[in-house]
SESE-105148 format. One line per 3 residues: number of its first residue (from 1); for each residue y, x, z of N, C-alpha, C, O. Coordinates in steps of 0.05 Angstrom, whole numbers. Atoms other than C-alpha are relative to their C-alpha. Example, Ala and Ser with C-alpha at 12.3 -4.5 7.8 and 13.67 -1.06 7.14 Angstrom:
<sebas>
1) -24/18/0/-90/246/156/24/18/0/24/39/13 ~ -24/-16/-1/-21/273/143/22/-15/14/44/-5/18 $
</sebas>
This chain:
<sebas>
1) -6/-1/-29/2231/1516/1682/-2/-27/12/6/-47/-1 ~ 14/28/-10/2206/1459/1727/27/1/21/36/23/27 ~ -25/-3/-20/2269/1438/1777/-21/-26/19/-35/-45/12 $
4) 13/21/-14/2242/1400/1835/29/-9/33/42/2/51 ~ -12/9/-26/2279/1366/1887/-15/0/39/-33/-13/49 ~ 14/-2/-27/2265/1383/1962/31/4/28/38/26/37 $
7) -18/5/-26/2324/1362/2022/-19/9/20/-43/5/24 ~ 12/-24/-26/2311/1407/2080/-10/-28/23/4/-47/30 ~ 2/22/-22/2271/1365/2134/-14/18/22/-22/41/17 $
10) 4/-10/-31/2252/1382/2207/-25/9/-5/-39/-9/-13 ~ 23/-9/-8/2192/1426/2212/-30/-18/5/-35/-21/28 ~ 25/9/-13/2124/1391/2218/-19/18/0/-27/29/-21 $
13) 16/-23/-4/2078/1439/2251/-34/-15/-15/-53/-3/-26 ~ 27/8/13/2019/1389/2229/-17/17/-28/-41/19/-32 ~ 11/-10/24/2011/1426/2163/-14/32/5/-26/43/-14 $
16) 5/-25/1/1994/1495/2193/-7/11/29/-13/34/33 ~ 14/-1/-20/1973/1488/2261/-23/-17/11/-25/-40/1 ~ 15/17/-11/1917/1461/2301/-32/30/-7/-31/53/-14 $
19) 21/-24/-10/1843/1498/2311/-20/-8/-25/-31/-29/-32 ~ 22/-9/26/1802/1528/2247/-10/26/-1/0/48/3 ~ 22/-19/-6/1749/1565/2244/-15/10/-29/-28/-7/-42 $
22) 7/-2/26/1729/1607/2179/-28/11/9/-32/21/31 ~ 23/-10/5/1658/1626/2164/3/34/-1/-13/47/12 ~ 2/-23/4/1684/1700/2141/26/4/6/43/-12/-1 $
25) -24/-21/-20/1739/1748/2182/-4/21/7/-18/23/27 ~ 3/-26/-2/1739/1812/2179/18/14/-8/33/2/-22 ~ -25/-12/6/1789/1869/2170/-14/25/-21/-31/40/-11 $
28) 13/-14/10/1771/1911/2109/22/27/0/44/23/10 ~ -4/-24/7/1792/1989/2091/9/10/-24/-9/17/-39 ~ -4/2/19/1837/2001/2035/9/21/-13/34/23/-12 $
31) -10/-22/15/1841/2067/1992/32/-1/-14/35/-11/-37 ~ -16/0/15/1909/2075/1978/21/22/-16/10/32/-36 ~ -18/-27/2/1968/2132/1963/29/-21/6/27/-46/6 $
34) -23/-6/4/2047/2131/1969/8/5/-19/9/29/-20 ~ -19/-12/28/2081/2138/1900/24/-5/9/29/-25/23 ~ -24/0/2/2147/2154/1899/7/-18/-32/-5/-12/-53 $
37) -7/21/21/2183/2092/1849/1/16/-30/-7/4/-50 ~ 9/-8/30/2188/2153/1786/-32/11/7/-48/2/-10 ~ 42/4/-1/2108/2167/1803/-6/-17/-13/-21/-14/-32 $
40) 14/21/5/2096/2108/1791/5/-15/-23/-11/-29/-35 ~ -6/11/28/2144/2088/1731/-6/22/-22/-6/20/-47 ~ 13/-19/27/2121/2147/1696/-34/13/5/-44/36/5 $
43) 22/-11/1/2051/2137/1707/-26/23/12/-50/26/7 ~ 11/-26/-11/2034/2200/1747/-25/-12/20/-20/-17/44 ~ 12/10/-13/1961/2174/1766/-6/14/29/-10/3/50 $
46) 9/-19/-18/1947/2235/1808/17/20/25/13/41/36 ~ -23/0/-12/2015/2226/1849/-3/-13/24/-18/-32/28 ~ 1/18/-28/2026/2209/1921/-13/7/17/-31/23/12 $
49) 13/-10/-21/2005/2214/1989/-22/-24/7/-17/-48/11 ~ 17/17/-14/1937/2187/2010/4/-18/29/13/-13/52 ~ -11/22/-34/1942/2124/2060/-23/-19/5/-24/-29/-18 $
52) 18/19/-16/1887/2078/2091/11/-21/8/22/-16/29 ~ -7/20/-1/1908/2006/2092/-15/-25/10/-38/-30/2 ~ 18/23/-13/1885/1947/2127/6/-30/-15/26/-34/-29 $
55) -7/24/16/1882/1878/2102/-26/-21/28/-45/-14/41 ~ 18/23/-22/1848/1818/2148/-7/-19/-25/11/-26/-40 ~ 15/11/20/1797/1779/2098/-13/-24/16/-29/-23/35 $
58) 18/22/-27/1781/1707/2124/-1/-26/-28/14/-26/-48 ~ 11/17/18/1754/1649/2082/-26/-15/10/-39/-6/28 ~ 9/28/-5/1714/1586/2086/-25/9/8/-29/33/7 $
61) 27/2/10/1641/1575/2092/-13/-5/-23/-14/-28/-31 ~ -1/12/24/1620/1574/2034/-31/17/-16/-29/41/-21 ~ 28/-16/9/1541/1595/2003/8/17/-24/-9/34/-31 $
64) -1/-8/31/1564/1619/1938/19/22/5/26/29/28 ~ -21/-30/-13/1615/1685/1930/31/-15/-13/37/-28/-33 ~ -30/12/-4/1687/1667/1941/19/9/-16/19/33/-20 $
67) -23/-6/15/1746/1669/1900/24/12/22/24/7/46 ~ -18/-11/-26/1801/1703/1937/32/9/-16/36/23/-36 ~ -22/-9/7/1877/1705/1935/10/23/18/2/24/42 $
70) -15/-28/-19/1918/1774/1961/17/-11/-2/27/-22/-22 ~ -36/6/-21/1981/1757/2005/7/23/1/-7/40/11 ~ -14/-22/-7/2030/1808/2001/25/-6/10/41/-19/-4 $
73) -22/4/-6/2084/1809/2050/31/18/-12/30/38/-26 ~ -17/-7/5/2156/1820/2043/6/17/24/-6/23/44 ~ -14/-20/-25/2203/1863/2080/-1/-2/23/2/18/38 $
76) 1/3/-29/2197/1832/2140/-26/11/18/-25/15/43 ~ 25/-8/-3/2117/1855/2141/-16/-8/13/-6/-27/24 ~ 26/6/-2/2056/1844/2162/-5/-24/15/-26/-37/12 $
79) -8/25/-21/2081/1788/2215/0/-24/-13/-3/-45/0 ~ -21/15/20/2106/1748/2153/-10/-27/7/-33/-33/5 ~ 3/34/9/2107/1671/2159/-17/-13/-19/-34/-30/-15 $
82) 5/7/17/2097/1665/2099/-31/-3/3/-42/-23/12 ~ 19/-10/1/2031/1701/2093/-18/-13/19/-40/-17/10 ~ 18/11/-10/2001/1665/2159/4/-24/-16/-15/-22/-32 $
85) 2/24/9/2012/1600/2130/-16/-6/-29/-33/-23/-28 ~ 20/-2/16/1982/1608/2064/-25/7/3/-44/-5/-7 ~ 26/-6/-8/1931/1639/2087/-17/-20/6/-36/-21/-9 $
88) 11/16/-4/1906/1579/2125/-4/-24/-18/-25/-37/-18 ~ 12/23/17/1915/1527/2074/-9/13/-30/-11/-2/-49 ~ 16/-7/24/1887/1569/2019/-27/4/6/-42/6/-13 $
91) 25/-1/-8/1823/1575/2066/-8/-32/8/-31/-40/13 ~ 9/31/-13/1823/1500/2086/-5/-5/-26/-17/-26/-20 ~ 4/6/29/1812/1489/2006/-18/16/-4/-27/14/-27 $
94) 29/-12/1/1757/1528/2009/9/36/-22/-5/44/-40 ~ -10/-27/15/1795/1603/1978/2/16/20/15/11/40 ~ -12/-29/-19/1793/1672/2012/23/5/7/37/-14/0 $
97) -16/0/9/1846/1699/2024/2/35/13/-13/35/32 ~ -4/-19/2/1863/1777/2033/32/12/18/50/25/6 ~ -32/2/-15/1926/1782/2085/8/29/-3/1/40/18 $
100) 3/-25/-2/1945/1855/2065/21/11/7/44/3/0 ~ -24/-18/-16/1986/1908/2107/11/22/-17/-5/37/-29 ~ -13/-16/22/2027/1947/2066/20/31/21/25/55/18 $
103) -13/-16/-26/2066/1976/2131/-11/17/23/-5/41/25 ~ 9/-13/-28/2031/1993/2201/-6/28/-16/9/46/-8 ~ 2/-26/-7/2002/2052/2169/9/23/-18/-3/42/-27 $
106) -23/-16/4/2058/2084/2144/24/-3/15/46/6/7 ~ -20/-8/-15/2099/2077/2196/14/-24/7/26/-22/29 ~ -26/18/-1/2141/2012/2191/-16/-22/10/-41/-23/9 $
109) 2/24/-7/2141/1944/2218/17/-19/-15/15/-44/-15 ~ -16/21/7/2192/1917/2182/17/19/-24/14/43/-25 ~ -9/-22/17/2237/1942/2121/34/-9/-11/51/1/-26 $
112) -20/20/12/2290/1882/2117/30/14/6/50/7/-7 ~ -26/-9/-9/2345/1923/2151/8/22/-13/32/27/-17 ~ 1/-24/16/2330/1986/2114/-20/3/-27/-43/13/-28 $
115) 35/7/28/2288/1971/2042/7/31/-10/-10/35/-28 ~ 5/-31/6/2300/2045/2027/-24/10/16/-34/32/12 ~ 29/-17/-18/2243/2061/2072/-19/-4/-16/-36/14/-18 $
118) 30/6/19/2192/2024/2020/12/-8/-22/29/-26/-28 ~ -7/13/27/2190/2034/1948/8/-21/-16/11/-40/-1 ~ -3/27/19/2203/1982/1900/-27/-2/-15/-28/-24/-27 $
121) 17/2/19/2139/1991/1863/-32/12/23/-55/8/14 ~ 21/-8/-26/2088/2020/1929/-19/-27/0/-43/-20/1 ~ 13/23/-9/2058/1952/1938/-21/-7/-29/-44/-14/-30 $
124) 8/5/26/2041/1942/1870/-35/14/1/-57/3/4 ~ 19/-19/-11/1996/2009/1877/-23/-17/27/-45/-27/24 ~ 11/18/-27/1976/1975/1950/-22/-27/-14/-47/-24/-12 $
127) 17/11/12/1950/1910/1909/-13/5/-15/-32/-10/-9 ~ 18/-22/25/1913/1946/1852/-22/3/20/-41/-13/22 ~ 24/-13/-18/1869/1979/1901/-6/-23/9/-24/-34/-4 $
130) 17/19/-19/1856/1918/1953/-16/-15/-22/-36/-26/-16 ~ 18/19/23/1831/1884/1885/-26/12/-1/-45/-1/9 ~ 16/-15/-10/1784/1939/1883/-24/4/13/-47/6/7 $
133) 16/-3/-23/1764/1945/1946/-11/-31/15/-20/-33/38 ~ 6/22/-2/1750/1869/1945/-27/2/-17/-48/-7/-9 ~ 34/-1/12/1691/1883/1898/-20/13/11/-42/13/-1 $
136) 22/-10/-10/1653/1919/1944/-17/-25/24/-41/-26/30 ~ 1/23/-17/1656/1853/1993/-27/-18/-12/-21/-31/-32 ~ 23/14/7/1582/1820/1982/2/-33/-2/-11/-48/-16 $
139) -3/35/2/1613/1746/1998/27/-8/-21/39/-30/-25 ~ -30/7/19/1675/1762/1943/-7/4/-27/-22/23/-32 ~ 0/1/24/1678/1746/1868/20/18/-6/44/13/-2 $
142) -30/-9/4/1717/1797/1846/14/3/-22/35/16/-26 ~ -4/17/31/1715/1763/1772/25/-8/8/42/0/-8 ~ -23/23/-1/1772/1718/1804/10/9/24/0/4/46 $
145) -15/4/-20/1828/1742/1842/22/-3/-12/29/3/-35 ~ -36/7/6/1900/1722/1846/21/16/23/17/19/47 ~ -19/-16/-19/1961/1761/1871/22/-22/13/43/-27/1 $
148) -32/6/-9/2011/1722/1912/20/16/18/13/28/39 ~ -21/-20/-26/2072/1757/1946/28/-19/0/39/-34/-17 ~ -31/12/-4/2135/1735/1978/24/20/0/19/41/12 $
151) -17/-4/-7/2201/1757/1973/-5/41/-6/-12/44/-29 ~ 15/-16/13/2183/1833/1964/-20/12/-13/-22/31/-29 ~ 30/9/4/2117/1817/1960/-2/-14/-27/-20/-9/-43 $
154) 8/9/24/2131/1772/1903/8/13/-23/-1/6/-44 ~ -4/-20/16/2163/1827/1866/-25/14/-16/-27/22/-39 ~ 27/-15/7/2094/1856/1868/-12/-19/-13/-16/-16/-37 $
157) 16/23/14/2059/1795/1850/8/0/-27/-10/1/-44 ~ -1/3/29/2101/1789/1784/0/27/-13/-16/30/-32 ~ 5/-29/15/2109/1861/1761/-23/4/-6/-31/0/-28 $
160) 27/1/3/2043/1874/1772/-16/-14/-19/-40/-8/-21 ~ 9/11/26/2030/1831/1714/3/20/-28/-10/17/-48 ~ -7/-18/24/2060/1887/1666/-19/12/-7/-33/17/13 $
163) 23/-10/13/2008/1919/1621/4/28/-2/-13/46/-2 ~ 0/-34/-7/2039/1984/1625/-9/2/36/-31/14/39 ~ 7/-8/-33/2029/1990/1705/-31/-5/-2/-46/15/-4 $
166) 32/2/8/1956/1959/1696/-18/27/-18/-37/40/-11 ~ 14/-34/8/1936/2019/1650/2/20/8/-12/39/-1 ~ -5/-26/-6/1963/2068/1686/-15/-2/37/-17/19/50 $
169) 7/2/-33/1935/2039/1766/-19/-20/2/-36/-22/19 ~ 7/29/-4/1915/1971/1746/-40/-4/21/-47/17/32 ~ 21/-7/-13/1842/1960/1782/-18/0/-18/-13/-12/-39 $
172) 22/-11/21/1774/1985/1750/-27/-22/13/-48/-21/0 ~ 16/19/-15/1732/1934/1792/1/-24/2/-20/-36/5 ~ -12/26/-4/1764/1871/1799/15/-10/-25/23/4/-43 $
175) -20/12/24/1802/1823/1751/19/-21/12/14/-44/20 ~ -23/23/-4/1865/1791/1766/4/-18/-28/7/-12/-52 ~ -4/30/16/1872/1720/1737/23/-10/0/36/-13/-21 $
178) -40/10/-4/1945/1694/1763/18/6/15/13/-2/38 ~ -17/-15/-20/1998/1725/1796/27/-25/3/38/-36/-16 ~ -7/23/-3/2038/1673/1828/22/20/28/13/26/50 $
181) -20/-10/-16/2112/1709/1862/13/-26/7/22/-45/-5 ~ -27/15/-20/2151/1675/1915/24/2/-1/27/20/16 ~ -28/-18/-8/2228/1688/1914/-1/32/5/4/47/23 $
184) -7/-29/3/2221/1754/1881/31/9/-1/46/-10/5 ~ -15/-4/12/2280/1793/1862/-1/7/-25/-17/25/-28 ~ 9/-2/31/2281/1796/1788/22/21/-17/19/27/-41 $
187) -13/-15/13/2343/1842/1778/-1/28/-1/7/46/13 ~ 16/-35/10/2310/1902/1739/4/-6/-27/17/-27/-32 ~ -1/-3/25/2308/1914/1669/-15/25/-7/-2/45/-13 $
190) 22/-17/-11/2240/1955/1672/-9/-2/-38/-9/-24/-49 ~ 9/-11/25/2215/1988/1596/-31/-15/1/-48/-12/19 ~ 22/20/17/2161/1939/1560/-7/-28/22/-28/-40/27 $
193) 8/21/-27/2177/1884/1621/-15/-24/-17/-31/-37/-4 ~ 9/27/21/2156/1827/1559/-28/-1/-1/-40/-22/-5 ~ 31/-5/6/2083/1861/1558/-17/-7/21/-25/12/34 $
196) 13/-3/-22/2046/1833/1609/-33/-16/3/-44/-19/-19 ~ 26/7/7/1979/1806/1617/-6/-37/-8/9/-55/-2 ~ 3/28/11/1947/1738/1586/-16/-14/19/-39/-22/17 $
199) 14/8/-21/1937/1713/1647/32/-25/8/53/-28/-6 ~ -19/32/-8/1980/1643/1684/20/25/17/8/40/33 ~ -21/3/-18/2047/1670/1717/11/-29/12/19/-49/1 $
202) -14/31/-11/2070/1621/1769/26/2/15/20/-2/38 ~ -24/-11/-22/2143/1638/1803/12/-20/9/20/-38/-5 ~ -7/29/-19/2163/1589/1856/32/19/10/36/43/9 $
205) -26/-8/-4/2239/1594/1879/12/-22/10/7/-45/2 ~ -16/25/-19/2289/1555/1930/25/9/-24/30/31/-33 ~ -23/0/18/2349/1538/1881/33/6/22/53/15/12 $
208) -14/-20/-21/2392/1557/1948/3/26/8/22/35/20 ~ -6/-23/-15/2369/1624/1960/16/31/-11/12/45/-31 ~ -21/-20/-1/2427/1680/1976/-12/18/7/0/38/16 $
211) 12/-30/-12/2378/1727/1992/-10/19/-32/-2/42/-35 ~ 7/-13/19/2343/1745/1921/4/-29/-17/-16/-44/-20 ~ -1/12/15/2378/1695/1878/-16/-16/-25/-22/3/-40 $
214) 12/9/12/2341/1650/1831/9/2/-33/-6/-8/-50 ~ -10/1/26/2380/1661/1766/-16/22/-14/-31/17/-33 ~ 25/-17/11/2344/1729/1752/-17/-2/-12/-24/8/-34 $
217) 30/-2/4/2285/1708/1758/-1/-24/-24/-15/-24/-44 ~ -3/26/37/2303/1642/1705/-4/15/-17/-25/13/-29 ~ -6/-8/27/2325/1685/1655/-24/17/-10/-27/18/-35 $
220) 20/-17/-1/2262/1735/1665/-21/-16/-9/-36/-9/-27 ~ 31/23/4/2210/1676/1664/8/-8/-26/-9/-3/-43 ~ -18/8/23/2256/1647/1605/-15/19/-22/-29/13/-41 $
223) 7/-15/19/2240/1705/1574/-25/11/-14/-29/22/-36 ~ 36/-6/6/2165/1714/1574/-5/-17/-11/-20/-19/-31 ~ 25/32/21/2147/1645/1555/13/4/-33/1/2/-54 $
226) -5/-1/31/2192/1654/1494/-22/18/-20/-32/12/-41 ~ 16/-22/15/2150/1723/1479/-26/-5/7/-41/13/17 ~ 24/6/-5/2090/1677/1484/-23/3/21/-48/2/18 $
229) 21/-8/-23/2068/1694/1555/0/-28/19/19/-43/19 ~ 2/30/-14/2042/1633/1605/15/12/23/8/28/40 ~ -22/-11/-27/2105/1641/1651/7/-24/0/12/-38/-20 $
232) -18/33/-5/2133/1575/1685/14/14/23/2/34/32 ~ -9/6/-28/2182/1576/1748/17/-25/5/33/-37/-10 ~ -6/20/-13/2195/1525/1797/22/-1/17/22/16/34 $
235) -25/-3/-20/2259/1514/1834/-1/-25/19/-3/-47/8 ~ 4/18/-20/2255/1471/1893/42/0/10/54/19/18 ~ -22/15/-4/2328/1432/1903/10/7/27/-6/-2/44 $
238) -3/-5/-35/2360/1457/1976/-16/23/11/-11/29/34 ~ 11/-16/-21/2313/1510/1994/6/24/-9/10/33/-32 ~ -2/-26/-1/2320/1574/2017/-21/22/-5/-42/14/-16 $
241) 3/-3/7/2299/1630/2012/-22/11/25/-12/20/46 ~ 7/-3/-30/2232/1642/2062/-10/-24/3/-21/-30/24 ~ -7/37/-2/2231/1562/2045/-34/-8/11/-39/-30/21 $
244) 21/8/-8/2153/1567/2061/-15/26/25/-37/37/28 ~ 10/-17/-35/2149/1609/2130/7/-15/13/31/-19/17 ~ -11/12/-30/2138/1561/2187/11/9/22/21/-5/40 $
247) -4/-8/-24/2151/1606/2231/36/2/6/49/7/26 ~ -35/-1/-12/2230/1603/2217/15/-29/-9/23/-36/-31 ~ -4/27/13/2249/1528/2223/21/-3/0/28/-23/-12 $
250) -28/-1/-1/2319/1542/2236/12/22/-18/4/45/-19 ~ -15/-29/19/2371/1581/2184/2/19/14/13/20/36 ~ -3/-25/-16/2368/1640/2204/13/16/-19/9/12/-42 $
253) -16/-22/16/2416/1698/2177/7/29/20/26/31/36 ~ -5/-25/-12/2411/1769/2205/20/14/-5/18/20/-29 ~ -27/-12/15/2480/1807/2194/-6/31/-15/9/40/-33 $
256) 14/-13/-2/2431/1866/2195/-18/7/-32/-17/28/-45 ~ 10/-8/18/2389/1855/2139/17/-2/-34/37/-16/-39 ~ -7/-10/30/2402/1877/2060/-7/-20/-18/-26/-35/-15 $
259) 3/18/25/2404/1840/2001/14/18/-25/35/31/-22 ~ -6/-13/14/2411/1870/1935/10/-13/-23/13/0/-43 ~ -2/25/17/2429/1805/1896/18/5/-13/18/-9/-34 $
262) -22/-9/20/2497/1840/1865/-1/26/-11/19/38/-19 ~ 17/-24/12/2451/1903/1840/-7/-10/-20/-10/-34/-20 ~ 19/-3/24/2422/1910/1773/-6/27/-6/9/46/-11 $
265) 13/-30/7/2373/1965/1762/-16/-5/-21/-31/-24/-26 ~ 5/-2/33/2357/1987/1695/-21/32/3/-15/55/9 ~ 13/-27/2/2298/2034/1690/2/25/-27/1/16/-50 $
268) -8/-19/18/2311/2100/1648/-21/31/9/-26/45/29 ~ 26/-36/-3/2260/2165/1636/-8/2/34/-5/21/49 ~ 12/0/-17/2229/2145/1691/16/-3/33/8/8/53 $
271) -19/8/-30/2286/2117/1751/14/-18/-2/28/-26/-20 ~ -18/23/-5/2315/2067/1774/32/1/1/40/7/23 ~ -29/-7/4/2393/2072/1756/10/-32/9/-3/-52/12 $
274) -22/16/-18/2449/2028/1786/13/-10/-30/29/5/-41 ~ -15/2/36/2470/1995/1709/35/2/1/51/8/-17 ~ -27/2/5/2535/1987/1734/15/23/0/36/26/-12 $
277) -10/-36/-4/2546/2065/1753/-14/20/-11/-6/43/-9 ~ 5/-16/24/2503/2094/1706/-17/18/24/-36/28/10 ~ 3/-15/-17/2478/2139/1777/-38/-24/12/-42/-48/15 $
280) 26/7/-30/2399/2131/1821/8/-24/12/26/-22/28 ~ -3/26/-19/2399/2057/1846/-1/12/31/-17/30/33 ~ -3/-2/-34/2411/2067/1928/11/-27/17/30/-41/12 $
283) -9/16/-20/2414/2024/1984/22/-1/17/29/-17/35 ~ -25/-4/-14/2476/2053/2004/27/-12/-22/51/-19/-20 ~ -31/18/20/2513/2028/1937/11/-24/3/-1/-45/6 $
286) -19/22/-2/2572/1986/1942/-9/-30/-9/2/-49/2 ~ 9/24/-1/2531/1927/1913/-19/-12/26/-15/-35/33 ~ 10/0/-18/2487/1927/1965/15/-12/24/29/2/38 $
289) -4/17/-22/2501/1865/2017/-10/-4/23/-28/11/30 ~ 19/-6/-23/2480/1845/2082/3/-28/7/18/-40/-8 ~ 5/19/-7/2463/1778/2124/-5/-28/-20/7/-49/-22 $
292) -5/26/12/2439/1733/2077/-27/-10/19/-40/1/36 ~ 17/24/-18/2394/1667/2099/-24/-9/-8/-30/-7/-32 ~ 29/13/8/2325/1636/2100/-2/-23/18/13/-31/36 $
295) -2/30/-10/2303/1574/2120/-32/-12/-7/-42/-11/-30 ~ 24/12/13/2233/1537/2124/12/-30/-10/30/-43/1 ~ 1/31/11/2230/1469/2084/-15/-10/-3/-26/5/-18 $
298) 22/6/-6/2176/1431/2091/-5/-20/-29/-28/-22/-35 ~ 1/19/26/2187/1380/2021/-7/27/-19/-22/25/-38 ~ 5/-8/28/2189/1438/1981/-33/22/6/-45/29/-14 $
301) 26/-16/-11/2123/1482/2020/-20/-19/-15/-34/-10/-33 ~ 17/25/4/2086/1412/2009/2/6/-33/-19/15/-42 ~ -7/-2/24/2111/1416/1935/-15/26/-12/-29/24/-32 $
304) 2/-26/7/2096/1487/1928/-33/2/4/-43/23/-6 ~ 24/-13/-8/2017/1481/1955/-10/-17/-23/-26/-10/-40 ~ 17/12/27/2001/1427/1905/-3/13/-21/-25/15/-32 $
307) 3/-14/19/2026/1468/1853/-32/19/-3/-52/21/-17 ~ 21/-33/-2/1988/1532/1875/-33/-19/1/-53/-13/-12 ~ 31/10/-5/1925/1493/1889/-12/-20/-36/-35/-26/-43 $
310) 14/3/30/1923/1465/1809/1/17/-9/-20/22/-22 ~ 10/-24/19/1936/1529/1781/-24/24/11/-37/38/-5 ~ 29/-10/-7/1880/1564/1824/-23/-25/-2/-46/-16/-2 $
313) 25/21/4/1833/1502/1817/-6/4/-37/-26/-7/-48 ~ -3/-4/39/1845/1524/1729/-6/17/3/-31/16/3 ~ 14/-31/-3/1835/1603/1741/-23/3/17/-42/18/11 $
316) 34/-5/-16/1780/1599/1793/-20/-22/-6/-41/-27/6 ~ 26/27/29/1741/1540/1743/-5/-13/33/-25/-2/44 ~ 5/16/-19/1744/1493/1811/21/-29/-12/42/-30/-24 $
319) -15/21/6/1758/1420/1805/6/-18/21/20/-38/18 $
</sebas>
């Protein structure tokens, strides 16, 4: 576990604004379905409701075919901070990038107030396919893609590494190389979670944040590298959680939205159970909190792109 120091400093818009212009933008079309969370932990390929998904695909100029990372937002959706901001400095480095909607067309805009509206494991499904449906793209390598997600998003990003979910959805077209989660939540206890693919995990984390605590996810990462899998995470000193969305330069704390940070769900014959009540994990159980905080930081964003930009310069063979 890498600990890094980062004191919260005032916003500099320099890193993520000003006028760029990509060679490729376009909004592609993404086969997807609806699984319900046991669908999907027990495999049921031929489960779920068909859905049509959008994703906005924008990347450099570049003669040769492009490496491309998938952004998956969190609860807050498709708006996410996060997601514009990477976006642009993963295209100013010369990388695609795949901004994908997991929400508009199913209904939601947002999920932070009510995460019972979207699975725990939907997105997962959602990236699978956009991998996919990236190999049909004439200017995309789809030898080399990488998953990043934030905050629910990065849930997907690291699960989505498991080798059971991959055989049962994983993509038939594309090859994911490194799955690199933001301030996932990591408290699950999901059947063969140790098995996951031999590929770079990268999990970035504010050692502040009250929203999806960082201890989880230690002991989770802890646990892979022991069972010989390339898992590191990073904790950035002071930051929250959100620590790299410009768009929120002030703490912000909604009283509104959920946090599940005093939950532990333990999957069993196929469901998510509540470990402490033995009963269907729900958003209405007594662990289940509300108003926690996020915060952009700009020492640890800066921190956090160098990273990302050596471990995709190693998986996409760029130097």
């Amino acid at each position: 576990m890498i600990r890094v120091s980062a004191f919260f400093v005032v916003l500099s818009f320099a890193s993520f604004f000003g006028t760029a212009t990509f060679a490729l933008e376009n909004t592609l079309e993404i086969q997807s379905r609806t699984l319900s969370d046991e669908d999907f932990l027990k495999g049921n390929q031929k489960a779920g409701i068909p859905v049509v998904l959008k994703g906005v695909l924008s990347g450099p100029d570049d003669k040769g075919k492009l490496t491309v990372v998938i952004l998956l937002h969190g609860t807050d959706g498709p708006g996410s901070g996060a997601v514009w901001g990477w976006s642009r400095f993963l295209n100013s480095i010369g990388i695609a990038t795949l901004s994908l909607d997991s929400y508009t067309a199913r209904g939601l805009t947002q999920a932070s107030t009510d995460q019972s509206q979207f699975g725990q494991f939907t997105q997962i499904y959602d990236a699978y396919r956009a991998a996919d449906a990236l190999a049909e793209h004439p200017d995309i390598d789809a030898s080399r893609v990488a998953l990043m997600g934030f905050s629910r998003g990065g849930n997907t990003a690291l699960y989505s590494a498991m080798i059971r979910f991959q055989r049962s959805f994983g993509p038939s077209r594309a090859q994911i190389v490194a799955h690199l989660p933001f301030y996932p939540a990591c408290n699950f206890q999901l059947v063969d979670e140790l098995k996951v693919a031999a590929v770079p995990i990268r999990e970035f984390h504010g050692a502040d944040d009250d929203w999806t605590p960082p201890a989880p996810c230690r002991s989770y990462i802890e646990r892979l590298a022991k069972a010989g899998n390339d898992a590191t995470m990073t904790e950035y000193d002071g930051a929250l959680h959100g620590f790299d969305s410009p768009r929120n330069p002030a703490r912000f704390a909604d009283p509104d939205n959920q946090t599940s940070r005093n939950c532990w769900r333990k999957e069993e014959d196929g469901k998510l159970l509540n470990a402490a009540t033995g009963r269907p994990f729900s958003y209405a159980d007594t662990c289940v909190e509300y108003g926690p905080s996020s915060q952009y930081n700009d020492t640890a964003t800066t921190a956090a792109q160098a990273a990302v930009k050596v471990i995709l310069s190693e998986v996409f063979g760029r130097k």
